[in-house]
C-alpha angles and dihedrals in degrees: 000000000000116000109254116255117257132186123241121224088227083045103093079174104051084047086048088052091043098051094045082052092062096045098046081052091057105048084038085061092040090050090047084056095047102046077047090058103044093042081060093044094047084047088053091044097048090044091054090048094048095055115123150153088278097055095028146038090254110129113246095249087085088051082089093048112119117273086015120137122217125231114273108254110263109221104237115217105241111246091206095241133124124251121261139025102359118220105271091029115128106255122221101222130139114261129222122246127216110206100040116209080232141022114199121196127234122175128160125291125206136023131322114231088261095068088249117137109253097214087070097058124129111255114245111173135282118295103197137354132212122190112201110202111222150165107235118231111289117223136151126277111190115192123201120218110211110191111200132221107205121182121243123226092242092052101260124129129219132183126205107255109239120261109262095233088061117086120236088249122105082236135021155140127290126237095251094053090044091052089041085058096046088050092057097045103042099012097034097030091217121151123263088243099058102036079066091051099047089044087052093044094050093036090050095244110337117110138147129254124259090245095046082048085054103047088047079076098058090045101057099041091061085053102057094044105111092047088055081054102054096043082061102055082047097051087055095057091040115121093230119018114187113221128197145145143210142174132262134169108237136149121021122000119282098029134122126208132172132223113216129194150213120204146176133142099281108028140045130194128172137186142203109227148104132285095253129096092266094064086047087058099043093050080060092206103109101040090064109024117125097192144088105282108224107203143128117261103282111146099231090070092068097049104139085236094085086069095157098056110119089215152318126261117197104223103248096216092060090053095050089055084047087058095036084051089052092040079066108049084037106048090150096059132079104207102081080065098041090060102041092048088051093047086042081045094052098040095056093049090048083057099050090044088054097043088044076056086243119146098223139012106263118253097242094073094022095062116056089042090060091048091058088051089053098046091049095053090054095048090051094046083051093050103034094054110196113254102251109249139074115328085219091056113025126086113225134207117274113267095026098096096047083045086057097039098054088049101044092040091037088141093053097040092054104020084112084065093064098034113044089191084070115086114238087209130027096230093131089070100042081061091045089061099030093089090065092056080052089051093040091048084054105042092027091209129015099218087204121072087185089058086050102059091042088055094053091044080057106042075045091064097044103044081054087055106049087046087062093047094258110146111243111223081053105055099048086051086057094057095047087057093053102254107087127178118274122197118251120256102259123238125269121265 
């Protein structure tokens, strides 16, 4: 081995090369950092780029975003069914009805082969019928109220009192017009403009005016007030309530809100707030709920405030996205999969104990699934090691926080395996908030905050009444005449 090289101090070039040695080292050393630095900013980059709605919680609508990448393609296993209606499935066919509005008349027109005029036959019964199902034309009926002032014996007048459904002006809009007009616009999601345009076009001509269509908001919700108040007070003593939040812009330009929700099987709210503990209180859900709290893993939920909740349940669904997100920036690894196919595996077996009317999936199958979760999360704690420093401070690796979480949070993460009346997902809820990013997508931003919140007490209202088989067209009619609908008490446990 050659001996290493060393200056002389009468050697001004051995001093010059050593010197240039020592400088080269060091911004061979700064360069290393820095290529260092930038490969974990590309990563982070490229993470942040390939987030969708199959690694996140991000709604599919962003999937199409430029420089978006879609979710992989996940191979279904086939169920070994046809496409299409499957044998025992309710058809949708129109029935036929046995007393018709309407019975129209054909007989046979023209000459029989013999020459002989066919109108004179002799009748002999009807061959066929056809019933063709059919709005009938929509105009306008205007009814006029006369209250009449009579004359008493005794000389004193008195006028009828005016019903309480008609409105104090000389001339206005019917119920059924007014609630037409609340179902486009919250139900239906379509724009004020054109609600006017579609009522004229059906009416012939008659429509309301924009302002009259807003103040129709202010006006049911009002209405349905005290049915808003007393879901609420229903959704807190509910066994399982489904939580979520999304944003909407609403309010001044510039700013963000959030709607939150409150969900179960029977009953919807929804409120018009931020993402911090204040909005939480002021929805007045959490602080008094007695169920089991379905929700994804953000940290407010846990806040020791909500001291009466029964438990916590991790929304499945997120967790598989998490997995799905770590089966990505660990391709190399098998423990993303082990766990998603042990939560898949434990999901389906919670829905076919529920269907079989069991209260908990039996051990036998519960089990080893659960064995296989756990042994996932510690092989992944094992292989994704935390970066040393403050927690509060210190960025870690992707997939360590879910790792911890589902080890440190193991009972809320698998109570629906236990209790089949728990919801493994949440996705109840997503659906319960999907119709304001419809509405958002449409108006683009609702300026009141005020008419916001009056729209979600009222899509609030009707989402609790279609889940209990009200139609809807009627039960907002019957708010706007003073008498909505009100859930029934439920039964004892």
């Amino acid at each position: 081995m050659p001996e290493q090289l060393s200056a002389s101090p009468e050697c001004a070039a051995c001093a010059a090369r050593d010197g240039l040695i020592a400088e080269q080292a060091g911004m061979i050393e700064e360069l290393r950092a820095a290529n260092a630095r930038l490969a974990e900013r590309v990563a982070a980059l490229e993470r942040a780029v390939g987030r969708n709605s199959g690694n996140s919680s991000m709604p599919p609508s962003t999937d199409d975003l430029p420089g978006r990448s879609k979710p992989a393609r996940r191979r279904a296993k086939g169920s070994g069914r046809s496409r299409g209606k499957q044998p025992g499935a309710p058809g949708s066919t129109l029935a036929w009805v046995r007393d018709p509005d309407e019975r129209v008349a054909h007989r046979p027109q023209g000459t029989c082969g013999c020459g002989a005029d066919l109108a004179g036959g002799a009748e002999v019964g009807i061959e066929r019928s056809h019933q063709v199902h059919d709005l009938p034309e929509i105009r306008i009926r205007v009814r006029q109220h006369d209250l009449y002032r009579v004359r008493c014996g005794c000389g004193r007048e008195h006028v009828a009192d005016r019903p309480a459904q008609v409105p104090v002006a000389s001339c206005s809009y019917g119920p059924t017009i007014r609630s037409l007009v609340v179902y486009l616009l919250i139900y239906q999601h379509v724009p004020v403009a054109r609600c006017v345009e579609l009522i004229a076009d059906l009416t012939g001509g008659t429509a309301p005016s924009t302002g009259f269509c807003h103040g129709l908001l202010a006006r049911c919700a009002t209405a349905v007030r005290q049915t808003v108040t007393t879901i609420k007070s229903l959704i807190t003593v509910a066994h399982v309530v489904g939580f979520d939040e999304t944003t909407l812009r609403a309010g001044p330009a510039g700013q963000k809100r959030h709607v939150l929700s409150a969900v179960t099987d029977q009953y919807s709210l929804f409120h018009l707030g931020g993402r911090d503990l204040a909005s939480f209180r002021t929805f007045g859900i959490l602080p008094s709920c007695t169920g089991i709290a379905v929700h994804d893993r953000y940290q407010n939920y846990f806040h020791p405030d909500w001291k009466h909740l029964a438990g916590h349940q991790i929304c499945a669904s997120h967790l598989l996205r998490d997995f799905t997100d770590a089966a990505e920036c660990y391709p190399d690894q098998d423990w993303p999969e082990q766990a998603q196919r042990a939560l898949r595996g434990l999901i389906h077996a919670g829905n076919q104990a529920r269907d079989a009317g069991h209260t908990a999936i039996a051990s036998a199958v519960r089990n080893p699934l659960i064995d296989s979760f756990r042994h996932a999360v510690r092989v992944g704690l094992s292989k994704v090691r935390p970066n040393p420093g403050p927690r509060s401070r210190t960025a870690q690796p992707p997939g360590r926080a879910l790792l911890e979480f589902c080890r440190d949070h193991e009972p809320d993460v698998l109570r629906f395996t236990t209790d089949t009346r728990i919801w493994p997902t949440n996705n109840i809820s997503e659906r319960g908030l999907r119709p304001t990013k419809t509405q958002q997508k449409i108006s683009g931003r609702l300026t009141s905050e005020d008419i916001t919140q009056d729209r979600l007490d009222i899509r609030s209202y009707i989402d609790t009444i279609r889940k209990h088989g009200v139609d809807v067209l009627a039960g907002i009619q019957a708010a706007l005449t003073g008498n909505p609908w009100r859930p029934p008490q439920p039964a004892p446990a």
